[in-house]
C-alpha positions in Angstrom: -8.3 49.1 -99.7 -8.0 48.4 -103.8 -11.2 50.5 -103.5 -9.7 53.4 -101.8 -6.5 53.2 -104.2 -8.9 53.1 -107.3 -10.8 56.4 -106.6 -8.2 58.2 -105.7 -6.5 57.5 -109.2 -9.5 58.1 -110.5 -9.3 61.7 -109.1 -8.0 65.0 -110.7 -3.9 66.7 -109.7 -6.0 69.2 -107.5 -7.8 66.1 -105.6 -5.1 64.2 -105.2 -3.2 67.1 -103.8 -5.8 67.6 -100.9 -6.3 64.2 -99.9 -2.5 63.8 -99.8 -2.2 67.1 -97.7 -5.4 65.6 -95.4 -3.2 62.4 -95.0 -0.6 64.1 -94.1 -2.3 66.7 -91.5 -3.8 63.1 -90.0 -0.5 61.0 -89.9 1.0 64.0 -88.2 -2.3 64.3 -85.6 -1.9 60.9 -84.3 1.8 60.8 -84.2 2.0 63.7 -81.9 -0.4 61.9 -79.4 2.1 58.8 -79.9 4.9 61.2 -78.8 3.2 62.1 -75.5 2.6 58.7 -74.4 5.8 57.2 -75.3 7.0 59.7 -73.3 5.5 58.4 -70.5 7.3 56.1 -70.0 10.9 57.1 -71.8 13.0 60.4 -71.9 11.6 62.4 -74.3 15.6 62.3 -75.7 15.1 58.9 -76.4 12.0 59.6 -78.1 13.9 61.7 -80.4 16.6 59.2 -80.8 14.3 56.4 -81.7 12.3 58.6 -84.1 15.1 59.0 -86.8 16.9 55.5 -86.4 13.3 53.5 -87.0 12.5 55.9 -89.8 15.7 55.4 -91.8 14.9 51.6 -91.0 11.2 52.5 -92.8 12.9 54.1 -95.2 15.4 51.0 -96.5 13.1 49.4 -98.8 12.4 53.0 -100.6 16.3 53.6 -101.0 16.8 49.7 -101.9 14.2 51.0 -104.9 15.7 54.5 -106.0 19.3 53.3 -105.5 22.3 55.1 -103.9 22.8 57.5 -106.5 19.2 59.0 -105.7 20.6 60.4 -102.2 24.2 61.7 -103.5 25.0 64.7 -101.6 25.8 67.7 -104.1 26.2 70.6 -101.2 27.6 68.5 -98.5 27.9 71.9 -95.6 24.4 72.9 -96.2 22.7 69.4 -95.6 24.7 69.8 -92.1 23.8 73.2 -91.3 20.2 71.5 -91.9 21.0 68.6 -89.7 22.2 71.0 -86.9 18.4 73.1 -86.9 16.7 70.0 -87.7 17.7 68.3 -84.2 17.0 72.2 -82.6 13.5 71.7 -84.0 13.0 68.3 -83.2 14.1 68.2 -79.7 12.6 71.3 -78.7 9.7 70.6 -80.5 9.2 67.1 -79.2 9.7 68.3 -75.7 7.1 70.9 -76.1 4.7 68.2 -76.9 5.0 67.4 -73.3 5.0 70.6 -71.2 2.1 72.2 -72.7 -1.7 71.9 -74.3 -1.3 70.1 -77.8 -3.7 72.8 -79.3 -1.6 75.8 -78.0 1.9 74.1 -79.5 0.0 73.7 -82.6 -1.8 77.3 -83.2 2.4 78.3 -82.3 4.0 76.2 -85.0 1.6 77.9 -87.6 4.3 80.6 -87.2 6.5 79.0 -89.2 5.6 80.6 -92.6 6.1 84.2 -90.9 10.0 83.4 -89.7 10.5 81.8 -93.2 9.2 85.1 -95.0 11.2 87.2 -92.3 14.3 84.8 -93.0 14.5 84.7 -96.6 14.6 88.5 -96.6 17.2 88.2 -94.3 19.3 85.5 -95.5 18.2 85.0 -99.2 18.0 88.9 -100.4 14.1 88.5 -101.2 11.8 91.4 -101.2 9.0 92.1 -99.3 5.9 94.8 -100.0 3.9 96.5 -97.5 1.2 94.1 -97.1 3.2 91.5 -96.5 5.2 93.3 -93.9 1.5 94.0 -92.2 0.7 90.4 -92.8 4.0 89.4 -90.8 3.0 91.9 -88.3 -0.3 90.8 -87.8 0.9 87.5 -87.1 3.1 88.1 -84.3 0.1 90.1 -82.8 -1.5 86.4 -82.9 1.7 85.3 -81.6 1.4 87.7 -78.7 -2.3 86.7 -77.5 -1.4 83.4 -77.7 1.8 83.8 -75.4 -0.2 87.2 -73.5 3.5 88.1 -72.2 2.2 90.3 -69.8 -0.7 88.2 -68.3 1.1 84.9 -67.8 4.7 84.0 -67.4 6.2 82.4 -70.4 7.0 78.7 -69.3 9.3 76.8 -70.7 7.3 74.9 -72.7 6.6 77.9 -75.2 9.9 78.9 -75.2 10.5 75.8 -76.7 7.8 76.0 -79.2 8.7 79.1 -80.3 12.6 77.9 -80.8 10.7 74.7 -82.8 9.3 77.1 -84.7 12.4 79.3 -85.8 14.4 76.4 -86.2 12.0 74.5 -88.8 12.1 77.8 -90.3 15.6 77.7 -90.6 15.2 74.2 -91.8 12.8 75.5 -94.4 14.8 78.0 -95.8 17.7 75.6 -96.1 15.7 73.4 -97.9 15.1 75.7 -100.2 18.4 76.2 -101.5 19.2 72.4 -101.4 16.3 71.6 -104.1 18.3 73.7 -106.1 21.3 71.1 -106.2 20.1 67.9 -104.7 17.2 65.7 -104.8 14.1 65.6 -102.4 15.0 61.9 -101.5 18.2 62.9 -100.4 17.0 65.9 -98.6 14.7 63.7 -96.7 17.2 61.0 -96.4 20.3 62.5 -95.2 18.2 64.8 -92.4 17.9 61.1 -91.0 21.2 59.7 -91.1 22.6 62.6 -89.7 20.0 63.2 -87.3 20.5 59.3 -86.1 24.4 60.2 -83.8 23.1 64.3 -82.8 20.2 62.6 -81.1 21.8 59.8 -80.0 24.9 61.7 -77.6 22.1 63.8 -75.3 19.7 60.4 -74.7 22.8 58.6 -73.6 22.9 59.6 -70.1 19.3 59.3 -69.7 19.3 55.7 -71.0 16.8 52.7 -70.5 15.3 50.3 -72.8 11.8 51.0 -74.3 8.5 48.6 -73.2 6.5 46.9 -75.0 3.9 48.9 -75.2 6.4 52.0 -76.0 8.2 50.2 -78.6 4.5 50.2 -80.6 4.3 54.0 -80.1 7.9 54.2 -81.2 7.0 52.7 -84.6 4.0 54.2 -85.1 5.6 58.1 -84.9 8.8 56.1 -87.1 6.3 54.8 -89.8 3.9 58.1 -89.2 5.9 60.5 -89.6 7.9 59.5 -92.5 4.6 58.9 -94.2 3.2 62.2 -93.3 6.3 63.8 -95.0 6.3 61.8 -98.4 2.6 62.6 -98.5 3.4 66.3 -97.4 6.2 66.4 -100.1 3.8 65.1 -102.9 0.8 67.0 -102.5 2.9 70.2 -102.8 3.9 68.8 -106.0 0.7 68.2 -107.6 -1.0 71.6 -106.7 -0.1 75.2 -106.0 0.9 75.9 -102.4 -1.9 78.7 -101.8 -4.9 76.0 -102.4 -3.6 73.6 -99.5 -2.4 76.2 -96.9 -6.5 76.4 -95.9 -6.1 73.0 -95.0 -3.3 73.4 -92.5 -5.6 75.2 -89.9 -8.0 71.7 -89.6 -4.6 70.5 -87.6 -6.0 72.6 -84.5 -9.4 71.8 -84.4 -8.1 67.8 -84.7 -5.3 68.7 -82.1 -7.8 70.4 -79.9 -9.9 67.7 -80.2 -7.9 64.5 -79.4 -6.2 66.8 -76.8 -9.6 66.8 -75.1 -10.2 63.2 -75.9 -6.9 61.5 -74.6 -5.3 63.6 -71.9 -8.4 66.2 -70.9 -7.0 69.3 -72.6 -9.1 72.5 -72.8 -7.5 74.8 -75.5 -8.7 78.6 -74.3 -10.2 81.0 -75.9 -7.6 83.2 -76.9 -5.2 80.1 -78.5 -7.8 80.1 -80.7 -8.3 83.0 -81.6 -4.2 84.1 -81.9 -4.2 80.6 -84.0 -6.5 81.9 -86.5 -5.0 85.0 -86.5 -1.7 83.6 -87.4 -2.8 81.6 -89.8 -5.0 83.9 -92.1 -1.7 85.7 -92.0 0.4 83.0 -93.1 -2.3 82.7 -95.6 -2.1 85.8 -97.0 1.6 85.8 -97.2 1.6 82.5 -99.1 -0.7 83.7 -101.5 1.4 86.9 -102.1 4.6 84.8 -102.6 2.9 82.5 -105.2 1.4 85.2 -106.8 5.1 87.2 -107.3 6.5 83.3 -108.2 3.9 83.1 -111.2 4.4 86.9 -112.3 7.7 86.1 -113.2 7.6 82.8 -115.4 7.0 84.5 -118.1 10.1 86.2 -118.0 12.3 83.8 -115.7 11.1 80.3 -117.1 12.3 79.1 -113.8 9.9 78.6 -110.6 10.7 79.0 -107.2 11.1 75.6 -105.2 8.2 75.2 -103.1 8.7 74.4 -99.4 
């Protein structure tokens, strides 16, 4: 371990930023797999539940070390407004996790980007060019094979990772503004405690006490997923966004593959392809933002907030 912490000091902003971003993509892997199995055995509201209360108890000793004033609130209705997508996205997304193939929910939530640059120039008065209107385009095309609309009835399960999607979007674009005012471990902190009585009500009537062996799953996706975001958060802080967007797409070969590993999933053909698709897209539309972000430093002085 002292070996593994000394050469990655050792390494360069750029480095860092990737192996962070790998860590991340990894933490994020294994705690979807923990998902599905805890919900095996519990309500997948429960699931949910137990998420957010274990990782606000992960969380203590990191508040206990930045101190209360780290997580004041500064824009009190927007950190709500986040809450209320945030438990959209996590319980439809969660659920998802356990109606269809890992790999297909995956090559869907690659989306996100697309609804964020379609929301901003909704919501946030942003302006969009012609390629990036094709890019968006494109990427609902990948959408569409994916889903194929007219060849297979859209279950409920895609529904759901669809409405995942849109809400982290949401939740994206909310973040955005709040950077502006408040700081990223109150962002992070708040979505928690909030998120802690919202998920609570709905897994009250489907109550029972977690196993053993489900209790371990529960603090592994806790501990997992809160790590996955710090490590998310940071490596977007050490490097430009465009040079770890390439990385995301490793999340459905890895998805793919423990799909096929633990519960015998076969991704088809065309998830991969419509994944690609809507990835090269979001790609291309990242690249495009960070490229109209830099033009204007010179003049601005001020950067956008990355997401």
């Amino acid at each position: 371990m002292v070996n593994i912490i000394r050469f990655f000091r050792l390494q360069n902003s750029q480095t860092k930023a990737i192996i962070l971003n790998i860590l991340s993509i990894v933490c994020f892997s294994i705690m979807v797999i923990f998902i599905r199995k805890a919900s095996e055995n519990l309500h997948i509201l429960e699931v949910v539940f137990f998420r957010n209360l274990l990782a606000f108890i992960v969380m203590l000793p990191i508040l206990h070390s930045t101190g209360l004033a780290a997580i004041k609130m500064n824009n009190t209705k927007l950190f709500f407004i986040r809450g209320f997508f945030g438990a959209i996205g996590m319980l439809a997304g969660f659920t998802c996790l356990t109606l269809i193939p890992l790999a297909q929910a995956t090559a869907i939530s690659f989306s996100k980007p697309i609804f964020i640059t379609i929301g901003a120039t909704i919501f946030l008065g942003e302006i969009i060019r012609a390629r990036r209107i094709a890019a968006i385009i494109i990427g609902m095309i990948g959408m569409l094979i994916i889903v194929q609309p007219g060849v297979n009835s859209l279950s409920f399960g895609i529904m759901l990772a669809i409405i995942a999607a849109l809400a982290h979007s949401a939740n994206g674009l909310i973040v955005k503004k709040l950077t502006l005012t408040d700081t990223p471990q109150a962002i992070i902190t708040w979505m928690v405690i909030i998120l802690i009585p919202v998920t609570f009500i709905p897994a009250i009537p489907v109550w029972q006490w977690p196993n053993f062996e489900t209790w371990l799953y529960l603090w592994g996706i806790a501990i997992l997923g809160t790590l996955a975001h710090f490590a998310w958060t940071k490596s977007y802080s050490m490097a430009e966004i465009t040079s770890l967007e390439s990385i995301e797409f490793i999340k459905l070969p890895i998805m793919a593959l423990l799909g096929w590993m633990i519960f015998s999933e076969i991704p088809g053909t065309w998830t991969w392809i419509g994944g690609l698709i809507i990835f090269m897209s979001t790609v291309y539309i990242s690249n495009r933002e960070a490229k109209a972000t830099n033009s204007l430093k010179p003049n601005e002085g001020i950067q956008e907030p990355k997401l």
